[in-house]
C-alpha positions in Angstrom: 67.1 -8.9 -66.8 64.0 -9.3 -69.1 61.4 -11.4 -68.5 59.1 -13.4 -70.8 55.1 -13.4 -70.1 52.2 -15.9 -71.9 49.1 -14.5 -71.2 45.0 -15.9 -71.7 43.4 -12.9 -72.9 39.0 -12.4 -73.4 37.0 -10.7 -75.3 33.8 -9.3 -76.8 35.1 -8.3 -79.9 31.7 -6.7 -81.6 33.1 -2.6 -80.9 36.8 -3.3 -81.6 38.7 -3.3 -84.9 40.0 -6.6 -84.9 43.1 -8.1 -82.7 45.7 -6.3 -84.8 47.1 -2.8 -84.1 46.3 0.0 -87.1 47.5 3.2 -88.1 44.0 4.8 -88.7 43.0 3.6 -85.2 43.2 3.0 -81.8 40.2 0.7 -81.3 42.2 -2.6 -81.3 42.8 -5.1 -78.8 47.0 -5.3 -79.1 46.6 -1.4 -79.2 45.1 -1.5 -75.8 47.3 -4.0 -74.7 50.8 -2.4 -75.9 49.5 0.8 -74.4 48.8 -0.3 -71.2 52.1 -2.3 -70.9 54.3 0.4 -72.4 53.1 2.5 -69.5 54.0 0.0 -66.9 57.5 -1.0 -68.1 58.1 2.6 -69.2 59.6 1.0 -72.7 58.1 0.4 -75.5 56.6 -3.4 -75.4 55.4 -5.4 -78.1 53.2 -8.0 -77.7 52.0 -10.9 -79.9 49.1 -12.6 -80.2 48.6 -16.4 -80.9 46.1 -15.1 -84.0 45.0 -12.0 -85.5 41.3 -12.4 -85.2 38.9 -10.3 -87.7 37.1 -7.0 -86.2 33.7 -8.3 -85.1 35.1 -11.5 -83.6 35.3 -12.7 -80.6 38.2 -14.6 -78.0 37.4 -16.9 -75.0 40.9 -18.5 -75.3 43.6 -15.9 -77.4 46.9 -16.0 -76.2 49.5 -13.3 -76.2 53.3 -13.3 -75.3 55.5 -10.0 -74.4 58.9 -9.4 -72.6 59.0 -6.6 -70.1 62.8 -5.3 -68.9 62.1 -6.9 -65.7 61.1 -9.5 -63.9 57.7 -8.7 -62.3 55.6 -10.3 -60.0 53.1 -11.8 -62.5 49.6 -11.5 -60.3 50.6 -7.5 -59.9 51.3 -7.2 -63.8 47.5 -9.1 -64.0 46.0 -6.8 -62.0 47.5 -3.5 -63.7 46.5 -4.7 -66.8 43.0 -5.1 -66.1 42.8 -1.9 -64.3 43.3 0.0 -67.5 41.3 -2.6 -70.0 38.4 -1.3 -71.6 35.0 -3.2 -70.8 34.5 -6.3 -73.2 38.4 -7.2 -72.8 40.4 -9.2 -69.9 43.3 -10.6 -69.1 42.6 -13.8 -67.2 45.7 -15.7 -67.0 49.5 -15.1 -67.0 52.5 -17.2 -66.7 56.4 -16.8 -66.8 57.7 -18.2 -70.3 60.5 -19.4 -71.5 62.8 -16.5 -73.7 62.3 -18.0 -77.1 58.0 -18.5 -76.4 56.2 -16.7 -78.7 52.4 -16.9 -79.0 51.7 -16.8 -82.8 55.3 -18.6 -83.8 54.9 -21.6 -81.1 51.1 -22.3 -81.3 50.6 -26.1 -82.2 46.6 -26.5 -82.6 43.5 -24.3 -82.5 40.1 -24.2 -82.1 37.1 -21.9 -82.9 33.4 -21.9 -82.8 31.2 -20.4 -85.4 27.5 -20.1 -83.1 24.2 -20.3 -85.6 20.9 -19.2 -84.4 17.6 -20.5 -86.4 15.0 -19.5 -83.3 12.1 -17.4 -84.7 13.2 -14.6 -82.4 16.2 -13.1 -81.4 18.1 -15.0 -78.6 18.6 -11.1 -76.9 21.4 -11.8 -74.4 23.4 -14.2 -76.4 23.1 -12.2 -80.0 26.3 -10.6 -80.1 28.0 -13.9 -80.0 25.3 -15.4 -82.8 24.7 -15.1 -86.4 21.0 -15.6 -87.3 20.3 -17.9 -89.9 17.3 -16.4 -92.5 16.1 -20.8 -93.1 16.5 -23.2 -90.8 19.0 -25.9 -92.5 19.6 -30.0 -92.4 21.9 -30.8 -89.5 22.3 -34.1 -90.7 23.5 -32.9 -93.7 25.9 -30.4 -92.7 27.9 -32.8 -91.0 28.2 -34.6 -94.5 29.8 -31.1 -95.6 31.9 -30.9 -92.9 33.2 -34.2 -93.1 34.7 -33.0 -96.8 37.2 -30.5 -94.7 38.9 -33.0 -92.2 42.6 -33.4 -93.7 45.5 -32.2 -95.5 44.0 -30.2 -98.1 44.8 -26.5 -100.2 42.2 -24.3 -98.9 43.2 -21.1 -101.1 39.5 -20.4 -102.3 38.1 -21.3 -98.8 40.0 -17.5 -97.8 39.7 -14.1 -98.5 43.7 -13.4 -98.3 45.1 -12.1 -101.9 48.6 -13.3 -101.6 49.3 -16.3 -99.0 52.4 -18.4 -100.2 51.3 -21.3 -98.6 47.3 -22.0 -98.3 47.8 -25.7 -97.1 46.1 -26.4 -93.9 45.2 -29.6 -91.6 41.9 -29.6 -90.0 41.7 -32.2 -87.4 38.2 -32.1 -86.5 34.7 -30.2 -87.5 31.9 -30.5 -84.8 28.4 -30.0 -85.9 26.0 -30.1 -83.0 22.3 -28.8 -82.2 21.3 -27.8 -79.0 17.4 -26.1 -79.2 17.8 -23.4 -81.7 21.8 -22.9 -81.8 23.6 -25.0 -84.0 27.6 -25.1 -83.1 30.2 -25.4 -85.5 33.5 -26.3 -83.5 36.6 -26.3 -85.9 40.4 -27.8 -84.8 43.3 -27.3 -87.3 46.8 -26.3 -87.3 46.2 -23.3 -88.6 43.6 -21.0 -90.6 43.5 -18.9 -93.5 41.9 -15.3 -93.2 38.3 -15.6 -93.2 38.8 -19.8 -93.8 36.4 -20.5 -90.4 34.0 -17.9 -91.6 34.0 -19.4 -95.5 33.5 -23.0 -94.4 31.3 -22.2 -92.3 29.3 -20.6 -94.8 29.9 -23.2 -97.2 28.1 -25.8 -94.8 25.5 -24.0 -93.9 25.0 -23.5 -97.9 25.0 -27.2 -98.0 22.4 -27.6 -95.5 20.3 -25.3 -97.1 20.4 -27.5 -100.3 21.9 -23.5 -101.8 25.7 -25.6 -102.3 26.3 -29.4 -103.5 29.3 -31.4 -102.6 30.7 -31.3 -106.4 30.5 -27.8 -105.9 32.6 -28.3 -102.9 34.9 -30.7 -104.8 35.2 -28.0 -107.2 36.2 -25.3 -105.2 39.3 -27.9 -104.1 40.3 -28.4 -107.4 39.9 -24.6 -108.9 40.8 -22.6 -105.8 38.2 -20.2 -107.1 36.8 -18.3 -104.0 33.7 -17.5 -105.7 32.6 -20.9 -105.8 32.5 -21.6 -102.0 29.9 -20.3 -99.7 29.5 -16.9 -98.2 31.7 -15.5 -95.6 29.3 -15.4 -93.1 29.7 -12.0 -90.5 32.2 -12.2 -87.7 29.5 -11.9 -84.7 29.0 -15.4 -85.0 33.0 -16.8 -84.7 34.9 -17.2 -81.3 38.4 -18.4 -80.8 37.8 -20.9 -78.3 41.3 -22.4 -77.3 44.7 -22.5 -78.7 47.1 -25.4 -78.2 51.2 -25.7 -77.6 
C-alpha cells in the first residue's frame, strides 16, 4: 500500500537551476530529488514542492510531498536521501502525510526573506545569501513603501509572469529591519507571483533611494504596468524561509 511523505527540504540554491525539473537540464533540485527517490522505490516518483523557487534562490524552509509504493520506515528513507544529495541541498525533516497532502496544493501561508548588504566591503562568508546594495538607502522610509503592499491587492505589474489568470494576492506582513550593515526584508502572504518578492523588493529599496515615489507605486496598482515598479533585484539575495499549512 502506498504511502504519503511531507518532507523539509534546504538549500544553497546559487549553482542550481531553480526548484523545477527541465528538459535541457539536470541541475535542478526536484531533478535530484525524483532521481534519488525513483531509485529507491524502483518506480517512477513524483514529487512536489510547496513553491517553485527561481534559479539563484535559496530555501531554509521548502517543503515537498511524494508517495512511494510502500510504506517505509521514514528515518531510513531520510538517510538515503541525503546519501545521494549533492552538497548545498538536504533533507532535514520527514513525516507520514495524509493521502490527499500535497505541498504546493495545501500550503496556507508563506514567508521569505530578501537579505540587503550596504557594508563597504563584501560580507565574504554570508555573500551568497546577499545582494549588495551600490547606495546605502532610508530605512525609515522603506518601511513607508512597504506598508503600501500589506492587503488584498492585484499585483500583475509587481511580476514577471506573461499569462497568470489570477494576480490577486494577500500579503499579511512586510518586515523591514536593520541589523549593522544587512537590512532584512521578511515577506508573509498567501501566495506570490513569479519574481513578486524580488520586484517589491526592488521597488522599496527604489523608494529608499529617493529613485521611486509612492504615486509611482500607486500607479503601478492602478496600470499593472511592470515597467513602472522597481527592478527585479537578483535571486542571491531571496530565501524561502517557512511555509505554513
Amino acid at each position: 500500500m502506498s504511502q504519503n511523505y511531507k518532507l523539509l527540504i534546504q538549500y544553497d540554491g546559487t549553482d542550481y537551476n531553480g526548484w523545477q525539473k527541465q528538459k535541457n537540464t539536470y541541475s535542478t533540485i526536484q531533478w535530484y530529488f525524483e532521481n534519488i527517490l525513483s531509485r529507491l522505490d524502483k518506480a517512477e516518483v513524483e514529487v512536489a514542492g510547496s513553491g517553485r523557487t527561481d534559479a539563484g534562490v535559496h530555501a531554509k524552509g521548502q517543503v515537498a510531498s511524494f508517495k512511494l509504493s510502500q510504506s517505509y520506515d521514514r528515518d531510513f528513507v531520510l538517510d538515503y536521501i541525503n546519501k545521494y544529495l549533492p552538497k548545498g541541498i538536504a533533507a532535514v525533516q520527514i513525516e507520514y502525510a495524509q493521502d490527499r497532502f500535497h505541498a504546493r496544493l495545501n500550503a496556507k501561508k508563506k514567508t521569505y526573506i530578501y537579505r540587503l548588504w550596504t557594508g563597504r566591503y563584501a560580507n565574504v562568508f554570508e555573500q551568497r545569501f546577499l545582494y549588495e546594495c551600490t547606495s546605502i538607502p532610508d530605512v525609515e522610509k522603506m518601511k513607508q513603501a512597504a506598508a503600501l503592499f500589506v492587503g488584498v491587492h492585484d499585483f500583475c505589474g509587481f511580476s514577471s509572469a506573461k499569462k497568470n489568470k489570477n494576480t490577486v494576492r494577500e500579503i499579511y506582513g512586510i518586515e523591514v529591519n536593520k541589523y549593522e550593515n544587512e537590512i532584512q526584508l521578511v515577506f508573509t502572504g498567501n501566495g506570490f507571483l513569479y519574481n513578486m518578492v524580488r520586484i517589491i523588493s526592488g521597488t522599496i529599496l527604489g523608494y529608499g533611494t529617493g529613485e521611486i515615489d509612492q504615486a509611482r507605486i500607486k500607479q503601478v496598482f492602478e496600470t499593472g504596468d511592470r515597467q513602472l515598479a522597481g527592478t527585479t533585484l537578483p535571486a542571491c539575495g531571496l530565501t524561502l524561509l517557512k511555509v505554513e499549512y
